[in-house]
C-alpha positions in Angstrom: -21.6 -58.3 -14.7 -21.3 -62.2 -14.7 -24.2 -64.7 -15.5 -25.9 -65.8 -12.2 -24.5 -62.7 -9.9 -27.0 -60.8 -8.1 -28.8 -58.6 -10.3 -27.7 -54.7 -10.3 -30.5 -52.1 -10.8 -29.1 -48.4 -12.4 -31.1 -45.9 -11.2 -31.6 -42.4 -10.2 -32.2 -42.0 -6.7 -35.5 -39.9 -6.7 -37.1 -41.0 -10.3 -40.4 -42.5 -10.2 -39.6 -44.8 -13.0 -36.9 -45.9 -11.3 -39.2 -46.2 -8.5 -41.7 -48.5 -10.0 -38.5 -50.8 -11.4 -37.6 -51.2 -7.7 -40.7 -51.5 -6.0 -41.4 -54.4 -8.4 -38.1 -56.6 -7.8 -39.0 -55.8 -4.6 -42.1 -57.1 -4.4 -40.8 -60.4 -6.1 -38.4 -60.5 -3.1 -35.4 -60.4 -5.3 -32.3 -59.4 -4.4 -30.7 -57.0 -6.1 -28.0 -54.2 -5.6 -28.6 -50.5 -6.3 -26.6 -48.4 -8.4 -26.9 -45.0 -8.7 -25.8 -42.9 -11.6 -25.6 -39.1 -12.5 -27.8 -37.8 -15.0 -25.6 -37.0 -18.3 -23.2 -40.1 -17.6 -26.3 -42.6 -17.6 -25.9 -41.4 -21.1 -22.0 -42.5 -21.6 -23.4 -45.4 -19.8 -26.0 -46.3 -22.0 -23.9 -46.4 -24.9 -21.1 -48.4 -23.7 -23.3 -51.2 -22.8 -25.2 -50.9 -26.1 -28.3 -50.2 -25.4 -31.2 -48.8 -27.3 -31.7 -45.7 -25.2 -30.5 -44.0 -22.4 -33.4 -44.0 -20.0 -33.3 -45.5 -16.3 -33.9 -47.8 -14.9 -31.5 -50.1 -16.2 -31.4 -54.0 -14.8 -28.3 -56.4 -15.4 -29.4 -59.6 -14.2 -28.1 -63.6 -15.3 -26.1 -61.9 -18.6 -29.2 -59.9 -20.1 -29.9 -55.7 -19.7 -33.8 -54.9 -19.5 -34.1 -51.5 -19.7 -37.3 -49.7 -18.5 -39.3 -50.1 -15.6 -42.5 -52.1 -17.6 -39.7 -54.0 -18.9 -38.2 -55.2 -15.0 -42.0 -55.9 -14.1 -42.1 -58.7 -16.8 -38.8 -59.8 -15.9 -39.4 -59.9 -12.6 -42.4 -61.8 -12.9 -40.9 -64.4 -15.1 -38.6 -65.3 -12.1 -41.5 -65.9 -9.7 -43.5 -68.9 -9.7 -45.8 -67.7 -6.2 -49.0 -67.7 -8.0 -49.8 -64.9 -4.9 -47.1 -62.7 -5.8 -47.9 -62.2 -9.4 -48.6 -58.4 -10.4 -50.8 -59.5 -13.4 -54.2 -58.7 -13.3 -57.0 -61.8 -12.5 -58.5 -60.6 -15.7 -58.2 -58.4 -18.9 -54.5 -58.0 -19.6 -54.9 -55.7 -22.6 -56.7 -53.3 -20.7 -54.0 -53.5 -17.7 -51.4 -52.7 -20.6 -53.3 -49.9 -22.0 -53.8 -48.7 -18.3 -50.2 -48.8 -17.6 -49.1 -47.1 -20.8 -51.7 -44.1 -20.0 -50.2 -44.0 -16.3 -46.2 -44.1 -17.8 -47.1 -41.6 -20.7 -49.4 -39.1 -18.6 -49.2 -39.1 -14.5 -45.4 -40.3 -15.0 -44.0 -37.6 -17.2 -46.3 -34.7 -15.8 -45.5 -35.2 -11.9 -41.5 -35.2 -13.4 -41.5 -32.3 -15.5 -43.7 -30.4 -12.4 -40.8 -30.8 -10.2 -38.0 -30.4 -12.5 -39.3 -27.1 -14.1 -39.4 -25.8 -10.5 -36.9 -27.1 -8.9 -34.1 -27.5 -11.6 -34.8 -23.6 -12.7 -35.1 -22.1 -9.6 -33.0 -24.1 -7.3 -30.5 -25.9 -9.3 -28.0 -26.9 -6.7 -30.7 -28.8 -4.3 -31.3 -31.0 -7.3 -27.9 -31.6 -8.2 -27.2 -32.8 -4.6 -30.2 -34.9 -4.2 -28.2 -36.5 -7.2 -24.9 -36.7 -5.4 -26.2 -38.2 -2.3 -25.9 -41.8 -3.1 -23.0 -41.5 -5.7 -19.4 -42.3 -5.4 -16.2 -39.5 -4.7 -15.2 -39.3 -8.2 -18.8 -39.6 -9.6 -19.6 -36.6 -7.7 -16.5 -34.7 -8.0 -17.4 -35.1 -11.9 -21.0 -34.1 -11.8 -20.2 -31.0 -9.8 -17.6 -29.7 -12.5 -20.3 -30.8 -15.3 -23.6 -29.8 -13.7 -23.7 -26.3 -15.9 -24.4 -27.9 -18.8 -25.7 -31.1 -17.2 -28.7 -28.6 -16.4 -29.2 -27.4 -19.5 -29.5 -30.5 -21.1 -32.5 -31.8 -18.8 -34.2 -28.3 -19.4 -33.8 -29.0 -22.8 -34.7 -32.6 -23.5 -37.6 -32.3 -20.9 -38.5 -29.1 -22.2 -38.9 -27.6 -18.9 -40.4 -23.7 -17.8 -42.9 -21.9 -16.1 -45.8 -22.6 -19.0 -44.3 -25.9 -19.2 -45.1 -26.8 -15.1 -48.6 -24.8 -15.8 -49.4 -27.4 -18.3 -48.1 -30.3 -16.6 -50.1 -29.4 -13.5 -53.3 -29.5 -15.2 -53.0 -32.9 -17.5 -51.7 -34.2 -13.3 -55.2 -32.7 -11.8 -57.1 -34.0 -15.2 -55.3 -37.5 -14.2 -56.4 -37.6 -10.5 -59.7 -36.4 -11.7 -59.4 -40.0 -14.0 -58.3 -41.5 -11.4 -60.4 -40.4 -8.8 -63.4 -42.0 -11.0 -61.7 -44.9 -11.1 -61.5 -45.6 -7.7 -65.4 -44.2 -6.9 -67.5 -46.2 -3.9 -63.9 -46.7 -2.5 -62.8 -49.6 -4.7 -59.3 -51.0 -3.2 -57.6 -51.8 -7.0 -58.1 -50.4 -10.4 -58.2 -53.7 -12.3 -59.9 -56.1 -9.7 -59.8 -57.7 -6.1 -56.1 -57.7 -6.3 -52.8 -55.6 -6.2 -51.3 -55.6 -9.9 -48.6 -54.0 -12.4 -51.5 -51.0 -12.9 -51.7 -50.6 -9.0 -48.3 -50.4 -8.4 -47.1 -48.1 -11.6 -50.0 -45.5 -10.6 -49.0 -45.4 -6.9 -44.8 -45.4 -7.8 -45.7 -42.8 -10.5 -47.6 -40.2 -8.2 -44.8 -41.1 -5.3 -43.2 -37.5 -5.5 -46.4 -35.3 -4.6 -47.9 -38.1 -2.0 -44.8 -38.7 -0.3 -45.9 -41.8 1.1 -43.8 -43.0 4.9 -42.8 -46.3 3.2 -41.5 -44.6 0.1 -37.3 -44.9 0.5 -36.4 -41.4 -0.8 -39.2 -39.1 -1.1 -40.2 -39.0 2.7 -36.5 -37.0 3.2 -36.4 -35.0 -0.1 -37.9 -31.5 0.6 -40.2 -30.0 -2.2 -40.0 -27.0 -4.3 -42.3 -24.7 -2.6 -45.2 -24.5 -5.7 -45.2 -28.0 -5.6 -45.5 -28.0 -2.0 -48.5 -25.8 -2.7 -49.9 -28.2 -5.3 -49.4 -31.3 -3.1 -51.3 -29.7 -0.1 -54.1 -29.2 -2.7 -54.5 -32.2 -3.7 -53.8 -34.1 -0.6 -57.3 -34.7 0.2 -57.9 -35.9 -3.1 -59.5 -39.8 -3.0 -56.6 -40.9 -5.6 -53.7 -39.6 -3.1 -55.8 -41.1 -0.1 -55.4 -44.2 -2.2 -51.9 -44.4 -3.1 -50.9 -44.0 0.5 -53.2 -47.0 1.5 -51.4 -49.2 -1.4 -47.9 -48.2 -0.2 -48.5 -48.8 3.7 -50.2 -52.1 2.4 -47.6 -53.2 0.2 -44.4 -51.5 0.2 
């Protein structure tokens, strides 16, 4: 990609990382152009261009590479002078920080490893289309021939099973429960009296069992039936209440 060409976002199409990296370049009302990869050849990807891992979302924008969705928040506030728009909090940065790691490192790894250890056990080929959709002929040609092992992989490096999606589930209700807390007496933002980078990660990361009408791919991917189970549980929950509000207000 050339200096000064409109930025290109890498991507998978349903992650919620790669869901907070867009919402967030989208909120800045930049524009930017998708690109979708296949998991295993974000990997080949990854190296080619250098970088120091392999994880998506991946942004090429003016001649640098930001990798990681916290990452394409700062960027993407750094190109935005509309005091309005700004995702940083009015008040206590380090605290939004420390906020946004817990959300990334708990809610954001839990609600992926509860679908994947479902779905990509016990119903391998949905998954691998939800991950051709968007891709190109020969991409998908590929990732059909390599999904065998392409499958494997993910169980391993995300350790996925059936104690694994046990577990998962209960650090996610331990989370809401957090959350829930958080948000007591109906408070509209975690931080303060405005939508920030803590407000948008927490909604982006529980995307996949709200399902929120404004969210681009979630509202047409069906869910594994335990997690459909799970998500009618919780769907009276205050926290998933909340996260729908925050998407139909600013997504």
């Amino acid at each position: 990609m050339t200096a000064n060409s409109k930025p290109k976002l890498y991507i998978f199409v349903h992650s919620n990382f790669c869901e907070k990296g867009r919402w967030a370049l989208n909120h800045h009302g930049i524009d930017f152009e998708p690109a979708y990869l296949a998991p295993g050849m974000h990997i080949a990807f990854a190296k080619k261009h250098k970088l120091p891992a392999s994880s998506l979302p991946i942004l090429f924008a003016n001649g640098e590479k930001i990798q990681g969705s916290s990452s394409i928040i700062d960027w993407a506030e750094a190109q935005n002078s509309d005091h309005e728009k700004s995702l940083k909090p009015t008040a206590d940065a380090d605290k939004c920080a420390e906020l946004e790691r817990r959300l990334d490192d708990g809610l954001g790894v839990h609600v992926r490893r509860l679908y994947y250890s479902e779905a990509l056990i016990e119903y391998p080929d949905r998954v691998r289309q939800v991950f051709s959709n968007d891709l190109g002929f020969f991409p998908k040609i590929l990732l059909r021939g390599m999904w065998p092992m392409v499958r494997n992989r993910m169980i391993e490096m995300m350790d996925l099973g059936a104690e694994q999606r046990e577990d998962s589930k209960r650090i996610i209700e331990e989370e809401i429960g957090w959350l829930d807390d958080t948000l007591y007496g109906g408070r509209g933002y975690l931080l303060s009296d405005k939508f920030s980078r803590a407000d948008l990660t927490a909604a982006s990361l529980l995307a996949p069992i709200v399902r929120p009408k404004e969210h681009p791919v979630y509202n047409k991917v069906s869910m594994p039936p335990k997690m459909t189970s799970d998500m009618e549980k919780w769907s009276g929950r205050p926290t998933i209440r909340w996260v729908r509000d925050i998407y139909n207000k600013h997504r």
